[in-house]
C-alpha angles and dihedrals in degrees: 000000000000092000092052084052099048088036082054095043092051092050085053095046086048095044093051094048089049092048085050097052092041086062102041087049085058093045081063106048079042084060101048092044080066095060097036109037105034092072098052084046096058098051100050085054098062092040087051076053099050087046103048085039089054090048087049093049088042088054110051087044098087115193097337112106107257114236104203117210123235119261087256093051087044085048089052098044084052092046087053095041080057094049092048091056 
């Protein structure tokens, strides 16, 4: 009976260090993810910008042929929306 509960005290020792060193195996890959995927992250999303601001312009243009402005020229339109504000 001493040796079932022993037996029962060392699985649970080993189940909750495994558990541990499962999470902190996924606190790591979370960190990385930080380094490695913000970035792409933040450049899809201003490209998803450029791309939602050129089909707004395109839109409220009519018949005339759009002319869309360049990314720098698209930079410099948001840096002066933020001044104004």
């Amino acid at each position: 009976m001493h040796l079932t509960r022993l037996k029962h005290r060392f699985f649970t020792l080993l189940s909750t260090l495994l558990f541990i060193g499962c999470l902190h195996s996924a606190a790591r890959v979370e960190g990385n993810l930080k380094v490695t995927l913000q970035p792409a992250l933040s450049a899809l999303s201003r490209d998803m910008r450029d791309i939602r601001d050129a089909l707004t312009r395109y839109a409220g243009e009519g018949e005339e042929s759009p002319t869309p402005l360049t990314r720098g020229e698209t930079h410099a339109a948001e840096r002066g929306d933020t001044e104004d504000k």
